[in-house]
N, C-alpha and C positions, 0 to 999 in steps of 0.2 A: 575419443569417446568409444565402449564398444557398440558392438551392434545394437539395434533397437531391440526393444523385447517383442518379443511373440504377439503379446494383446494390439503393441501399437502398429507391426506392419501388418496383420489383420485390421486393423480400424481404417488403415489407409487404404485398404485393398478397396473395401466396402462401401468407402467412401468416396470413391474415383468417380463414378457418374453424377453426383451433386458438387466436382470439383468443376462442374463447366458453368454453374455459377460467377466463378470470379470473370470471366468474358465480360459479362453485365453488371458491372457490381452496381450501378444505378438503379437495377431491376428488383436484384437482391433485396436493396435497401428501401424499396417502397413496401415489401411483401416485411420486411421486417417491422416497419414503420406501421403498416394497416395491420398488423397484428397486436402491437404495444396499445393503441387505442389513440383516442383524438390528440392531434398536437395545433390545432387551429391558436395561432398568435405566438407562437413557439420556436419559429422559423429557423433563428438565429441558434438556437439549442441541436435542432436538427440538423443543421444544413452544418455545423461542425460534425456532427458524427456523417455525414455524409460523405465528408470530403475524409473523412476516418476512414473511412469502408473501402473509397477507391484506393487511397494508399493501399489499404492495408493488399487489396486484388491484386497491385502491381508489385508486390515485394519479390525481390528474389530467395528462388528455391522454397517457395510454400509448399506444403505438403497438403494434403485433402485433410487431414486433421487440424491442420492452422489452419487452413481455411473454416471448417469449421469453429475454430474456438474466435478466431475471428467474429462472424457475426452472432454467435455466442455473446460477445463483451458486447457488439454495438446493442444485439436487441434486448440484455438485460436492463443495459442503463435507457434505452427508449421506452420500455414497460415502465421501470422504476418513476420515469420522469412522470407518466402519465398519469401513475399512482398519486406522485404526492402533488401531482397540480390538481385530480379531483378532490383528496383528501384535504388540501388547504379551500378550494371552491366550497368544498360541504361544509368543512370546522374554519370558517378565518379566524378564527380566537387561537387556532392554531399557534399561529405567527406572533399571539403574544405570549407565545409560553418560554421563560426567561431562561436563559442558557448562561447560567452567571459562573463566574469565577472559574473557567472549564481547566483540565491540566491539558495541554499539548507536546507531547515527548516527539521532541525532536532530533535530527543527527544524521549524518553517515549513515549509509545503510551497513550492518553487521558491526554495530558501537553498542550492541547490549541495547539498542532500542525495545526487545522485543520481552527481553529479561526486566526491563524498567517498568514499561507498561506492565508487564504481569505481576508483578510486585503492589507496584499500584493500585492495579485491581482487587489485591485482600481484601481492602478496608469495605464494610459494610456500607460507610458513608459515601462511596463510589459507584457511577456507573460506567460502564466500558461497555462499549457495544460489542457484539458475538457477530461471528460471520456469517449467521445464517440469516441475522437482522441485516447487516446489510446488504448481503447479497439479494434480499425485496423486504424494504423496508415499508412500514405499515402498523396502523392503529396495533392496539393489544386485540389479540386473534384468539377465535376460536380453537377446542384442542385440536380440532382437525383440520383447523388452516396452518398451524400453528406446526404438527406432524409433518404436512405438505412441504411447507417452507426448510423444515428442519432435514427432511427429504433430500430437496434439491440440493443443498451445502452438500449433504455426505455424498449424492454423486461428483459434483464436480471437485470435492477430496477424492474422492475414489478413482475418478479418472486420473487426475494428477500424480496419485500414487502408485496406478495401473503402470500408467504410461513415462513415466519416470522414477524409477524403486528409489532411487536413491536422496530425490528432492526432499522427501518428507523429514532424512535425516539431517538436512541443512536449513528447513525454514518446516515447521510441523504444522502445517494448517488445521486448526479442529474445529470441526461445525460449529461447536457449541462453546467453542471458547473465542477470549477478549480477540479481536483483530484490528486490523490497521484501517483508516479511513480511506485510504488507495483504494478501497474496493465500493466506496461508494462516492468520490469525486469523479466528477466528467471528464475530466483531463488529465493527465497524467503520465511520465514519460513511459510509462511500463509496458505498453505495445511494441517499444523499444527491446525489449526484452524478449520477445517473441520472434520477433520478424526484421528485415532489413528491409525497413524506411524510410526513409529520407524525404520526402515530401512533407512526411507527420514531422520530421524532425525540425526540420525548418518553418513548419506552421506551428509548431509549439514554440519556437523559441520567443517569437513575437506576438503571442497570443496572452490576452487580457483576463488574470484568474478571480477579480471580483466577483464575477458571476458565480464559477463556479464554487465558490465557497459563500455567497448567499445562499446557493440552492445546499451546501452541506451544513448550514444550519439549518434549514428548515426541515432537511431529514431530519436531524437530532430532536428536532422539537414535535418532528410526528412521532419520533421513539417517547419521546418523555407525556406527549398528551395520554392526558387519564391514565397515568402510573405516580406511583412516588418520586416525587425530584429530590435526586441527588446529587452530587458532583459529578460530571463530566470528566473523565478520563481518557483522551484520544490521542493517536499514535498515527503517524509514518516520516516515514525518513522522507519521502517526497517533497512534508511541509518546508523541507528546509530553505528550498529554494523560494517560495513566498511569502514569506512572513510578513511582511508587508500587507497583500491580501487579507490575509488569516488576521492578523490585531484591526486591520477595520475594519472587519464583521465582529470578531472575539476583543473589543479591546480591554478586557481585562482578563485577558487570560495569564497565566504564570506558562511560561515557555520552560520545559526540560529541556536541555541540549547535552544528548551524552557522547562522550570524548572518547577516541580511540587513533593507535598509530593509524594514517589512512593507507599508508604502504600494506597493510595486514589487509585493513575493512575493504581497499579496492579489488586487492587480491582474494577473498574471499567472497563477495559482491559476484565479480567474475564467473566463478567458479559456480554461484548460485544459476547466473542467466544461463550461462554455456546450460548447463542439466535441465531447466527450464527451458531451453531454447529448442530440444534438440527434439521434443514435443512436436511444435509446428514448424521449424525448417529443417533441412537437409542438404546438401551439408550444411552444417556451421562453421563459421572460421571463429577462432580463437582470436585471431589476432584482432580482427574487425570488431570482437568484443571488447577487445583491453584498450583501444584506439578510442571507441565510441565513447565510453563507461568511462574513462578515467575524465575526457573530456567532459560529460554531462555530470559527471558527479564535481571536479575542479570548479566547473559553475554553480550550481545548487551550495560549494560551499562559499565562493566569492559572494554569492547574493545574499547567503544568510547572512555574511559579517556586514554588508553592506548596511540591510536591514537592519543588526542590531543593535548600530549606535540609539536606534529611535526607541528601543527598548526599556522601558523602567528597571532600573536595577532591582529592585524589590520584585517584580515579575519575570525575572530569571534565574534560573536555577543548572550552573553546568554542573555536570556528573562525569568525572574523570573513568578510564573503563577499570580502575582499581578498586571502586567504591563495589560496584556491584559483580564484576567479572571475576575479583579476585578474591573476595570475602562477602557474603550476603548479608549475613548475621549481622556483621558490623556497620554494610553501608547502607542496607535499609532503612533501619532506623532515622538517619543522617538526612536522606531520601524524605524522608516523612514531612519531618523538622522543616525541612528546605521549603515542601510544597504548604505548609500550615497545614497537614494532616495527623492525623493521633496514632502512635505506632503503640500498639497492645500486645498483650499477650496471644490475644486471638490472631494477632496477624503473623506474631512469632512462630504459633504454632503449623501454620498456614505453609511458611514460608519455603522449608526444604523441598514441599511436594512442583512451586512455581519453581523454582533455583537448580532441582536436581536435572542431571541431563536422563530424559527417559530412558528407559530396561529397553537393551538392544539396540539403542540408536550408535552407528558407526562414525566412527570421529572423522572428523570431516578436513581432508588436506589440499591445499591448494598450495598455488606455488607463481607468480607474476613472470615467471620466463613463458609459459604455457601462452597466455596473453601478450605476446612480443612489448612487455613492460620489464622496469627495472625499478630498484628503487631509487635512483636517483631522478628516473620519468617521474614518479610519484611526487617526490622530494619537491621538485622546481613546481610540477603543478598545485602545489598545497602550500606555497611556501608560507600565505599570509596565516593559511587556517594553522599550520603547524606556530605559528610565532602563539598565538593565541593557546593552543594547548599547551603550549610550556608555562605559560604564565596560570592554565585553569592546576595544573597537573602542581605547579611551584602553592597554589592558595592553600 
């Protein structure tokens, strides 16, 4: 990697005396805690991110800016939490606002999930949440709560773009555009991504996601009180690993699942965290990316197939990565059909501006030797999910 840039070894300079923080990360996490607002009967929601925080204190090679973004993550989702536990205390009709027939685009991360999702989003009959919604998610707001909110997103775009030039040309984060659920689920391997943990690594693998995907309907459902209901349109490759979870809180949902070599998606995944990584640690190892990553993503794709026997075939929809990566015109449509949505003119016209790769964005090259991978590492770890993409890629 080269050097950092300019803005982020100033950010760390500056942020060296709040890095003696992580010493106590216990102490940290109550000042984070008493600031989010009351979590009385909540313990168990807490005392996960707790054990979040000291991981994350003990990581190696953190930087004072991971540190920062560290409790960053824990004290959004402790505000967040607090939010929508007053918000259901004040509205409980909340909780009956119906979250029917939702789409969930699921897959490999870099399988066009993010191209599916945006497609999806055209239809007027859609709703997709925006990243500034979940990043504090919340009744329909004031125009000047609503600025505030829209605010925060574009800093923490803006740092991420600061502080890594090149991430935006491999995953484009926009305030105000569709985003993935990953940023408002509690759990998630994606501190993985940041940091070398192993404490969280191992307390996520045995850790029970029902919870955390009750409480990501009840976000959806304090986005949709007092708005117009429309279809639910939601995205992350994370889902893949619980599906399970996800159909018994959603059980009717139509699952997306889009396909791609995973030799490419690992290799390119990779390539995303290293740039992303190199944010909050110092060094990074490559290899300890391709070792980790090819590992956690070989499970998330074992556990989707495990899950999908239990799937209704009519509630599934695979999306080979030719449909939409290699012609859009042609597999949107197809897209549409598959999900029981109405593909128009209006979405046609729509479509080149989601499909085209932005003015100025640099083509983005990876390469799995970087990763002390190969394809034949790939090959044996995928070997079930690859049987199954021959047979999606042969329909």
């Amino acid at each position: 990697m080269p050097m950092d840039p300019l803005p982020l070894t100033l950010a760390n300079l500056l942020l060296r005396p709040g890095f003696r923080d992580r010493r106590t990360p216990d102490r940290a996490f109550d000042r984070l805690l008493d600031a989010a607002g009351p979590a009385d009967g909540d313990e168990p929601y807490t005392d996960d991110f707790r054990h979040l925080l000291r991981c994350w204190a003990a990581a190696e090679h953190l930087t004072p800016v991971g540190w920062l973004s560290a409790r960053g993550h824990v004290g959004r989702h402790l505000a967040n939490r607090a939010r929508i536990r007053r918000l259901l205390a004040e509205h409980p009709e909340i909780e009956r606002e119906p979250v029917e027939r939702p789409v969930f685009v699921v897959g490999l991360p870099r399988t066009a999930t993010t191209l599916t999702h945006g497609i999806l989003s055209l239809s007027a009959d859609h709703r997709c949440p925006l990243l500034w919604e979940l990043l504090t998610p919340g009744l329909d707001r004031t125009p000047e709560e609503r600025r505030r909110a829209i605010t925060t997103a574009r800093r923490l775009v803006g740092g991420i773009n600061l502080f890594s030039p090149r991430f935006r040309h491999i995953h484009d984060l926009r305030p105000e555009g569709p985003e993935e659920c990953t940023f408002a689920l509690p759990h998630t391997v994606m501190p993985l991504s940041q940091a070398v943990i192993p404490g969280y690594l191992s307390w996520h693998e045995s850790h029970d996601f029902g919870a955390d995907y009750r409480y990501l309907k009840q976000i959806y459902q304090v986005l949709q009180y007092g708005r117009p209901r429309r279809r639910w349109v939601l995205k992350s490759p994370l889902h893949l690993e619980n599906l399970d979870a996800l159909r018994a809180v959603f059980p009717d949902a139509t699952i997306v699942w889009t396909h791609r070599d995973p030799a490419t998606a690992v290799a390119s995944f990779c390539s995303l965290v290293e740039h992303g990584m190199t944010v909050n640690t110092r060094p990074v190892d490559p290899h300890w990316i391709g070792a980790t990553w090819l590992e956690l993503l070989a499970r998330s794709a074992a556990r989707g197939l495990a899950a999908r026997a239990a799937v209704p075939r009519e509630s599934l929809v695979d999306v080979p990565y030719s449909w939409l990566g290699a012609d859009p015109a042609a597999g949107a449509p197809k897209l549409y059909a598959a999900v029981g949505a109405r593909w128009t003119e209006a979405e046609a016209a729509r479509l080149p501006a989601v499909a085209a790769r932005p003015r100025g964005r640099r083509v983005h090259s990876y390469d799995l030797a970087r990763y002390g991978l190969s394809r034949a590492d790939v090959e044996r770890a995928f070997a079930d999910y690859n049987a199954l993409r021959a047979e999606v890629d042969r329909a």
